[in-house]
ROKEDREN-903918 format. One record per atom (N, C-alpha, C, CB): residue in three letters; y, x, z. Coordinates in pm, whole numbers, plus 32768, in hexadecimal, padded with zeros to 4 digits. Glycine has a CB too. Layout:
ALAYXZ...
// end
This chain:
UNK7F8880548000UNK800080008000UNK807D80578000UNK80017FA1807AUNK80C7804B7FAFUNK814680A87F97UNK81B8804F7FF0UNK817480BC7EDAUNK81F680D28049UNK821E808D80A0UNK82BE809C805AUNK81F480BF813CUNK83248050806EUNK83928022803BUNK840C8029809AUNK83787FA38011UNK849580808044UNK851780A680BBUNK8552801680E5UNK85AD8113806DUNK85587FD2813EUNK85BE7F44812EUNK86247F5980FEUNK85E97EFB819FUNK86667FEF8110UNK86F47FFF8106UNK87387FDE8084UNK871180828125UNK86C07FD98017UNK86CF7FC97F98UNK86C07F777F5EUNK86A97FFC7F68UNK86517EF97F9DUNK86297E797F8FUNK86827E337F71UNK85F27E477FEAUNK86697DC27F3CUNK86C97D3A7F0BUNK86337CE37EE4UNK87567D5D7E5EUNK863A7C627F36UNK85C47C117EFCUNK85FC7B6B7ED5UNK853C7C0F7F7CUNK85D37B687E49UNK85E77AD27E12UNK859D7A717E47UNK85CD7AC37D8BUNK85CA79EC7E32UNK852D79757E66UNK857679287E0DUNK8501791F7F2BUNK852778C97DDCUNK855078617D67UNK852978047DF5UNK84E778527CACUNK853C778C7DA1UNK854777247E39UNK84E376C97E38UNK85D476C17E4EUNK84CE766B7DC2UNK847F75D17D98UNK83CD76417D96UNK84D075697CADUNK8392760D7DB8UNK830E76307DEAUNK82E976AC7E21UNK82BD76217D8FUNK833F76F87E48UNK8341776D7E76UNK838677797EFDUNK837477BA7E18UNK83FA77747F35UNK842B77647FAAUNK8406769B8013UNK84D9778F7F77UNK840276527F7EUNK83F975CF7F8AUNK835075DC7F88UNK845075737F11UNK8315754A7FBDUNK8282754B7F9EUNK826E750D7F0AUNK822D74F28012UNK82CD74DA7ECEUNK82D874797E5BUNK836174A57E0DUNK82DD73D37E93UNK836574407DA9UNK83B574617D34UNK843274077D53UNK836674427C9FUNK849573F27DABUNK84ED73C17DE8UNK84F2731E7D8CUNK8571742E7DE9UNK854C73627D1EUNK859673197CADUNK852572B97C9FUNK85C473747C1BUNK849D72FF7C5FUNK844E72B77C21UNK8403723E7C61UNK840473097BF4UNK83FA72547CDAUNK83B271F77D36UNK8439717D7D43UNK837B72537DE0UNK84BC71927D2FUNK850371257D5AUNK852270F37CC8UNK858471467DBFUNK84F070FA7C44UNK84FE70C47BD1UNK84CC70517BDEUNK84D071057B70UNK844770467BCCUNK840A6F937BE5UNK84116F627C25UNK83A86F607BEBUNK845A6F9B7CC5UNK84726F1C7D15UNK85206ED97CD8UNK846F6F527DDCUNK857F6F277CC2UNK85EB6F0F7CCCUNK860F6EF87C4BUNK86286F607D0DUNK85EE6EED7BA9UNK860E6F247B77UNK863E6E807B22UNK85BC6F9E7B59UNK86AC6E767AE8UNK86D16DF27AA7UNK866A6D9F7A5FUNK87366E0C7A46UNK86356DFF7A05UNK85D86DC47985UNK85686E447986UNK863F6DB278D1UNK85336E4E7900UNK84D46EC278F6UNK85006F1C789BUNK844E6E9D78D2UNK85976F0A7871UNK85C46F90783EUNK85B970057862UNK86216F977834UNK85B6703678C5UNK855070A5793FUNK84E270BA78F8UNK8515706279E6UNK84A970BB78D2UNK8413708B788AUNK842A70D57809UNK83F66FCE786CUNK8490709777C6UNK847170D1772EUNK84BC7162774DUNK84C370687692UNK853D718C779EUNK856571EB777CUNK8501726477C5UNK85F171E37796UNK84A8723C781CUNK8451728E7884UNK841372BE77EFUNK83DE72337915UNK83CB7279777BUNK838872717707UNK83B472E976BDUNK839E71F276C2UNK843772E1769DUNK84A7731F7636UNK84B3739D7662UNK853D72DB7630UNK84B1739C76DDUNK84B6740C7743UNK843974887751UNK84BC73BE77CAUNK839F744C7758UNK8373747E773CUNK832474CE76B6UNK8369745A7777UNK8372746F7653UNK8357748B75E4UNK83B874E57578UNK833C741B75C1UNK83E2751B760AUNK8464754875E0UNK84BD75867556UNK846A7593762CUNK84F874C7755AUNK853F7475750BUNK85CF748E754CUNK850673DC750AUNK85E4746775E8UNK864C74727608UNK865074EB769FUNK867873DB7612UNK86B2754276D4UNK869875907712UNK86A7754677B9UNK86E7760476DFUNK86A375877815UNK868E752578C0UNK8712750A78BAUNK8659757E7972UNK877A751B789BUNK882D75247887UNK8853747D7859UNK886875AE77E4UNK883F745C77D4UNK87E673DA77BFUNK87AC738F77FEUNK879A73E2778BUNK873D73AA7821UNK86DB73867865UNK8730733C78EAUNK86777408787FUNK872B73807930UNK8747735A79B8UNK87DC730D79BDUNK874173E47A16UNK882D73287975UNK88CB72ED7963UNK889A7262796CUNK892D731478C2UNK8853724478E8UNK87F371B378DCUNK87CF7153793BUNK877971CC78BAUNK878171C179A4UNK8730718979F6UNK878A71657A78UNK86B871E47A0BUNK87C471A97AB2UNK880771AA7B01UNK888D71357AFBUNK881B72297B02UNK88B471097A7AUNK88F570BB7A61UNK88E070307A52UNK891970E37A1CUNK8835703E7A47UNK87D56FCE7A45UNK87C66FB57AD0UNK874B6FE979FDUNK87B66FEE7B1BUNK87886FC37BB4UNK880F6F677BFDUNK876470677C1FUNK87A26EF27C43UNK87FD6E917C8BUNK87E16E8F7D2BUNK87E66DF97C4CUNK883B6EFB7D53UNK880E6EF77DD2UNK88C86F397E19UNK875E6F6E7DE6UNK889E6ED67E98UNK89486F077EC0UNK89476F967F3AUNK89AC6E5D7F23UNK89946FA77F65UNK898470507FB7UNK893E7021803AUNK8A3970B57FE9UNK89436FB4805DUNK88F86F9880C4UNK88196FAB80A5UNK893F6EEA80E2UNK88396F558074UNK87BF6F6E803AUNK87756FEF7FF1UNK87C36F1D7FF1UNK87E770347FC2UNK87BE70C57FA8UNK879C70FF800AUNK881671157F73UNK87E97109808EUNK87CA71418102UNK877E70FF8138UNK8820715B814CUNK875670CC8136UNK86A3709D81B1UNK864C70B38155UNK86756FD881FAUNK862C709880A1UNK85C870CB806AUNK85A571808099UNK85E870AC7FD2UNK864271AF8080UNK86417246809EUNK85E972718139UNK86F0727680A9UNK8642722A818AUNK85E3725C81EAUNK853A725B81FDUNK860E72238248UNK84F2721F8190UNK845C720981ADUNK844072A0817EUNK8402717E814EUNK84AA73008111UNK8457735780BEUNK842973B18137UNK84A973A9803AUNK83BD73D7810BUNK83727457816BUNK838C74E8812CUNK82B874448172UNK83B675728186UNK83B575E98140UNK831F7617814FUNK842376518179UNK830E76788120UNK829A76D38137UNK82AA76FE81BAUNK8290774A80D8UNK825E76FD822DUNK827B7735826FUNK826877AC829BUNK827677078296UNK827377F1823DUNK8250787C827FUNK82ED78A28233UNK819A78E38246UNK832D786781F8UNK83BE788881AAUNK8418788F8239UNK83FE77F68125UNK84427875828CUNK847378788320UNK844D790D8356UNK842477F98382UNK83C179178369UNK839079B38385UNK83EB7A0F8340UNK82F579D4834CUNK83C479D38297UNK84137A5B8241UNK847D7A898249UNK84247A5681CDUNK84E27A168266UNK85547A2A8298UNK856E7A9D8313UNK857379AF82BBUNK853A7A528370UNK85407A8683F3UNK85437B6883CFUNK84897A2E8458UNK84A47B54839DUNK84987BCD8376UNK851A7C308314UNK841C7BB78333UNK853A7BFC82A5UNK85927C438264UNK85FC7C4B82A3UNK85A87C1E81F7UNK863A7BED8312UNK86CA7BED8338UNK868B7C6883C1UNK87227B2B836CUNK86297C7583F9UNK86207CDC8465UNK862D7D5C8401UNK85867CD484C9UNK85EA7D80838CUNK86027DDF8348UNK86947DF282FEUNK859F7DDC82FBUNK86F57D8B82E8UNK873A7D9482C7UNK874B7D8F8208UNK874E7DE68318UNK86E47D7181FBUNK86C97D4D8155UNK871A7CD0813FUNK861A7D2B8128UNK874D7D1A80DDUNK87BC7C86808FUNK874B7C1F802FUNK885C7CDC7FF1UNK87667BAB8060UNK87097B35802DUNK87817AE47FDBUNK86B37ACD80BBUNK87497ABB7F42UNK877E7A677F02UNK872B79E57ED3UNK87AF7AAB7EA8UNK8774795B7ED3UNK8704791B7EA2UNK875778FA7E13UNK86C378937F09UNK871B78BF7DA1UNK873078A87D2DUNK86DC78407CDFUNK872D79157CFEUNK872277CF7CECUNK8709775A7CB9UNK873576F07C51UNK870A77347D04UNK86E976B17C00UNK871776737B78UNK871F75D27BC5UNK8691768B7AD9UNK870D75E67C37UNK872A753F7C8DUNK87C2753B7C9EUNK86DB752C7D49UNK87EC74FD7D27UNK889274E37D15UNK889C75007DB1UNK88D6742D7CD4UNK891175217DE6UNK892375797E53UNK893C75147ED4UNK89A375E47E33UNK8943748C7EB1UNK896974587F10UNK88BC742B7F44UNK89E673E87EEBUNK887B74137EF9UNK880A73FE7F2CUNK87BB747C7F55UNK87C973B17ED5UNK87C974DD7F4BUNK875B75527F4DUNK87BB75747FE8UNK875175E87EA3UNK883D75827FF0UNK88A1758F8087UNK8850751F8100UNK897275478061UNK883874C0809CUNK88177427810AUNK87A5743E8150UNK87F5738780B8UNK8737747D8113UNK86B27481811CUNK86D8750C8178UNK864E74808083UNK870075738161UNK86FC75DF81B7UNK873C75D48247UNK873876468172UNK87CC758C8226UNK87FD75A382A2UNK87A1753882F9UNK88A3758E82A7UNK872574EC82D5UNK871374958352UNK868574E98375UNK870773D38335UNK867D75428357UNK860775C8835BUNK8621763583D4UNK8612762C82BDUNK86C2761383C7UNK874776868405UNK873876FC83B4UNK873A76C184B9UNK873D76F98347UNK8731775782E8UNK87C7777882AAUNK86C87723827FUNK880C77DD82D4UNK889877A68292UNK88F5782C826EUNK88F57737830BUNK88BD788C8285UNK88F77927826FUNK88D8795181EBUNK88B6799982D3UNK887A78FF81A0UNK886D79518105UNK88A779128097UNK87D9796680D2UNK88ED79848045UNK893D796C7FD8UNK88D7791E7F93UNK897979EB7F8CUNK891078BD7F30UNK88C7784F7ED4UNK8925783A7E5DUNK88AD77B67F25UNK88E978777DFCUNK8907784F7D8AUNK88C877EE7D10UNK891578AD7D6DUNK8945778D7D09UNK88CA77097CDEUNK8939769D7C67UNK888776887DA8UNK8909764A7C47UNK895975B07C11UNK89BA75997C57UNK890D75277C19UNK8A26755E7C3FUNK8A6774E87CA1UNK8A5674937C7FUNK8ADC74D57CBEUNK8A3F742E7D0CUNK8A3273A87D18UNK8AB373747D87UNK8991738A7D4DUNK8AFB73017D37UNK8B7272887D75UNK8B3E72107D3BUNK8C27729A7D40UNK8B8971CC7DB2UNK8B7071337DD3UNK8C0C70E57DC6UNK8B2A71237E83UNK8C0670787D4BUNK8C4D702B7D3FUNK8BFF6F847D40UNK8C93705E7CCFUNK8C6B6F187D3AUNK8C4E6EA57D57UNK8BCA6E747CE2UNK8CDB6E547D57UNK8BDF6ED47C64UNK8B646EAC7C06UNK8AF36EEA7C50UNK8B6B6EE87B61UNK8ABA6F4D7C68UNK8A6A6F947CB1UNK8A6270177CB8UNK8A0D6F777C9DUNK8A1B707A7C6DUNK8A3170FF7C75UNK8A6C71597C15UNK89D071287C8DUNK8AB471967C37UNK8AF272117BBFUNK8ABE72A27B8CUNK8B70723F7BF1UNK8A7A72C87B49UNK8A3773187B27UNK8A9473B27B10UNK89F372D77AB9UNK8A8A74487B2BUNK8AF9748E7ACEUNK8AA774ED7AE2UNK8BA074A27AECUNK8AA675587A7CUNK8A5375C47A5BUNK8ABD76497A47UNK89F6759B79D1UNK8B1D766D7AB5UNK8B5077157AAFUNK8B3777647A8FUNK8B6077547AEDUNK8A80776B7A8EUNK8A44780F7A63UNK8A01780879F2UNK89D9785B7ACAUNK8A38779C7994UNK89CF777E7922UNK8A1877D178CDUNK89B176DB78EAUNK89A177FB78A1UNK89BF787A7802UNK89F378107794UNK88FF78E077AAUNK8A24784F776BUNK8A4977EC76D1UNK8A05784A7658UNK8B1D77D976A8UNK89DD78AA767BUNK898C78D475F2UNK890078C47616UNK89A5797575BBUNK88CB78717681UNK883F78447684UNK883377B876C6UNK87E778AB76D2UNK881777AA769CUNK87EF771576B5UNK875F76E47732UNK87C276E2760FUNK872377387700UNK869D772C777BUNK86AA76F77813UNK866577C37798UNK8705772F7859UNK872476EC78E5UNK87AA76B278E9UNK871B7751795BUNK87B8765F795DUNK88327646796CUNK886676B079A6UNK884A75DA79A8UNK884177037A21UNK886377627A6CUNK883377F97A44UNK883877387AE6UNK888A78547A0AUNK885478C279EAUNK885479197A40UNK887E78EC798DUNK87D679187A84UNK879D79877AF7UNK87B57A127AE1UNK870379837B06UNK877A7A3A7A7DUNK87A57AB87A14UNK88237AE57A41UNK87B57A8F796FUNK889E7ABD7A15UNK891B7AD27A47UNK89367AEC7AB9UNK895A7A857A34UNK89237A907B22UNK895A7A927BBDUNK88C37B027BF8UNK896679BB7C1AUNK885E7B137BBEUNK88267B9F7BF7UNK88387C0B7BE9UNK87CD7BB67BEDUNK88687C287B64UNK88AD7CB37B58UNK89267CAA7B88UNK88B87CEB7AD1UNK899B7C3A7BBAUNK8A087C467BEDUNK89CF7C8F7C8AUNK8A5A7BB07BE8UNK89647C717CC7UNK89587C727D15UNK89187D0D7D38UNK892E7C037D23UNK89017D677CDCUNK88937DE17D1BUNK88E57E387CCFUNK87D27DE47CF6UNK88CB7EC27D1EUNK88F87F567CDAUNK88957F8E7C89UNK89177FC87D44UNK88B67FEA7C41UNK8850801D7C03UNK87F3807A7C48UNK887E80537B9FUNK87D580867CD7UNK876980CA7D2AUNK872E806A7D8DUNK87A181467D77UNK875A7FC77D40UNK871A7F807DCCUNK86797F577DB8UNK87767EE37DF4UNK862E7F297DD9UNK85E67F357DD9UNK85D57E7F7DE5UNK85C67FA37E20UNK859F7E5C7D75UNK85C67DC77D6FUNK853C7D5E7D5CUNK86347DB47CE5UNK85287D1C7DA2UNK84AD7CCE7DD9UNK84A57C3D7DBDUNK84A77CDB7E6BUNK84737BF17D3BUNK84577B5C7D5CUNK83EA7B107D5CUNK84907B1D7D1CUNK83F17AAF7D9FUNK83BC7A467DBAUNK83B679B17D84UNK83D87A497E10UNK836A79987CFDUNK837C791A7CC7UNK82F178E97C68UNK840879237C70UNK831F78727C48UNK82B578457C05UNK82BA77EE7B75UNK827A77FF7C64UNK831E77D17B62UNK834677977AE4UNK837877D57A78UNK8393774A7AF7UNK83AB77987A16UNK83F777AC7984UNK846877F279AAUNK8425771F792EUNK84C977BA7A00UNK856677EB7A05UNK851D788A7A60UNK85FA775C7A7DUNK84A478847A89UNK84AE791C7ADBUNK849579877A58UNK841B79357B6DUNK847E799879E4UNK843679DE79A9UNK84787A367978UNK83F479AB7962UNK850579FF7975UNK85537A8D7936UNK85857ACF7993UNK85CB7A7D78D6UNK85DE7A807A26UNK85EF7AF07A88UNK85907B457AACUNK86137AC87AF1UNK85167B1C7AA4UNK848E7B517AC6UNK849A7BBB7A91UNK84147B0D7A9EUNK84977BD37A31UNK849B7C4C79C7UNK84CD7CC579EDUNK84E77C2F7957UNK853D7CAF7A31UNK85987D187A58UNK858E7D427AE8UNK861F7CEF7A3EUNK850C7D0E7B27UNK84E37D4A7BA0UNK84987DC47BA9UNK84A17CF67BDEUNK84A97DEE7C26UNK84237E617C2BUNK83A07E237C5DUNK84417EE87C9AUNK83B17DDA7CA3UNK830F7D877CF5UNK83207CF87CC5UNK83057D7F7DCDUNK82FC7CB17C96UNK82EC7C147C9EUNK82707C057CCFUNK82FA7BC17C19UNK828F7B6E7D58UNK82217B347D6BUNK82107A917CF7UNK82267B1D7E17UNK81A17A747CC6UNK81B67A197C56UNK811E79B07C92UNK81B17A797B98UNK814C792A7C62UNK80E978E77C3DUNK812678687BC4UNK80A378B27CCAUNK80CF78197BABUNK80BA77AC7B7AUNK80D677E67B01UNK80FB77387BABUNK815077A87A76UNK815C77E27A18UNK81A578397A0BUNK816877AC79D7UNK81E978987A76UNK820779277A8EUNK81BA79997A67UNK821079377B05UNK815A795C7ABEUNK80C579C77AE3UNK808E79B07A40UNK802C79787B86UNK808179377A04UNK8046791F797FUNK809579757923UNK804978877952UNK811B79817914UNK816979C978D2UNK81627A9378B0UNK81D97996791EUNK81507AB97949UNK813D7B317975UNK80B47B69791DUNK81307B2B7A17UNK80667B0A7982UNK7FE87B1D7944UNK7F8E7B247882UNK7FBD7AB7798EUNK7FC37ABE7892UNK7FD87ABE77ECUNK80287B347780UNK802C7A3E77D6UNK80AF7B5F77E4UNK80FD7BEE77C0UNK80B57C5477AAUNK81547C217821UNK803B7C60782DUNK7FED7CC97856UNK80817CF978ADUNK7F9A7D3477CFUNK80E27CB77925UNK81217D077940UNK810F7D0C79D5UNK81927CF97909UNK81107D517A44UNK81097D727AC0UNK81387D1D7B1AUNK813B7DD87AD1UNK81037CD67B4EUNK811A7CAA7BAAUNK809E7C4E7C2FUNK817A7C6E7B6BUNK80ED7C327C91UNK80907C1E7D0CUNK80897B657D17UNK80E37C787DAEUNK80097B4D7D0CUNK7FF87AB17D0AUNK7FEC7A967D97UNK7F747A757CB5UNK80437A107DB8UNK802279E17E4AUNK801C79547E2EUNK80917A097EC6UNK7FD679107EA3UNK7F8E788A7E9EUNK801878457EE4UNK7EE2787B7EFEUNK805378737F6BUNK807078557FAFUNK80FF78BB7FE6UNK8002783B7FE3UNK815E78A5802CUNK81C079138061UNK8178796880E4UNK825678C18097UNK80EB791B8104UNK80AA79958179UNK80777A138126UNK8011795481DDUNK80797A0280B2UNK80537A738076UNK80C57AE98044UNK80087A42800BUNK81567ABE803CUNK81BC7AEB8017UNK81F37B4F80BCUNK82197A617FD5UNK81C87B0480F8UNK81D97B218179UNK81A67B8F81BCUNK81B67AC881B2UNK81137B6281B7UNK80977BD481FCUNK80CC7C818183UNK7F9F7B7681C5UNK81027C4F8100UNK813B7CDC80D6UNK81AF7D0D80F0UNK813F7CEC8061UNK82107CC28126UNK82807D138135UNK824C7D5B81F8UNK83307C97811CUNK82167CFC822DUNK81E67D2C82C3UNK81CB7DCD8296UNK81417CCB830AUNK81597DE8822DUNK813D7E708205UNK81627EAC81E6UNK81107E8F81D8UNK81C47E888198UNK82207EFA8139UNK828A7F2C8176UNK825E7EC580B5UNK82DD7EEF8197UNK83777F2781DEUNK83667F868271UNK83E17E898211UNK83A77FFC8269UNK83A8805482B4UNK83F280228324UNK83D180C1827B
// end
């Protein structure tokens, strides 16, 4: 096991099935959602016809649900729990933790702070609330790609020097290009499918006890 300087560390986490036990957005589509336009663009989306930027503007504009009700669905979501540990651990080492998400910030804030999770930078969507229902806005969206709404890519290299030593944690589509530009990724679902398929390096985990039991080892 190659053991690792913290001093140099910087570690990513994507959020929707990875910090979350579930896919935030996706689980509140069929309950909330006006009609089944949700449906076709989820379609378009994966057939990618239209990029998550699209995608989600759609969806989010489709959903009929008021902030009250956002907040008590929110509170049922469950984290991983061993994501609390991780924390705990990197902030005793002093490792800068970023999370980076193609969700929207008021919900991914909602879900953490009732965790007491509330010291890590989050870069994500915005989400506002007017009398129609929700307002969608995308700050970090690339305009020469279309693929995410939130370009991770960007706000990770804003975020590291060129001797840091840069670590993520994800499992989806929007992780695959920040991914790229790591030195360690932990990967599953179509992350891990991506990598793997690359033939490119990286560490598969089932669960965040496994993300965990390696940093316990690695950091000096």
């Amino acid at each position: 096991m190659k053991i690792i300087n913290p001093q140099k560390c910087i570690v990513f986490f994507d959020f929707d099935n990875t910090i979350s036990t579930c896919d935030v957005l996706d689980s509140m589509l069929p309950r909330f959602s006006k009609d089944e336009l949700w449906i076709k663009l989820e379609k378009e989306w994966e057939k990618g016809k239209i990029g998550s930027h699209v995608c989600l503007e759609g969806q989010i504009k489709g959903l009929s649900i008021t902030k009250v009700k956002l907040n008590k669905y929110l509170s049922s979501i469950k984290l991983d729990p061993y994501f609390e540990k991780i924390v705990k651990l990197l902030s005793a080492k002093q490792i800068k933790t970023i999370v980076l998400s193609d969700n929207f910030d008021y919900i991914l804030k909602r879900i953490l702070n009732r965790h007491s999770i509330k010291s890590l930078k989050i870069y994500s969507n915005k989400l506002s609330f007017n009398k129609n229902g929700l307002i969608p806005r995308f700050p970090f969206h690339n305009k020469n790609c279309q693929v995410c709404g939130h370009c991770k890519t960007k706000n990770l290299l804003a975020n590291v020097a060129q001797d840091s030593i840069i670590i993520y944690v994800g499992d989806g589509r929007s992780d695959i290009c920040p991914a790229q530009h790591a030195d360690i990724v932990f990967a599953k679902d179509s992350l891990l499918k991506h990598f793997q398929d690359k033939k490119l390096t990286c560490f598969a985990y089932n669960s965040l006890k496994d993300v965990y039991k390696y940093f316990r080892r690695s950091f000096i």
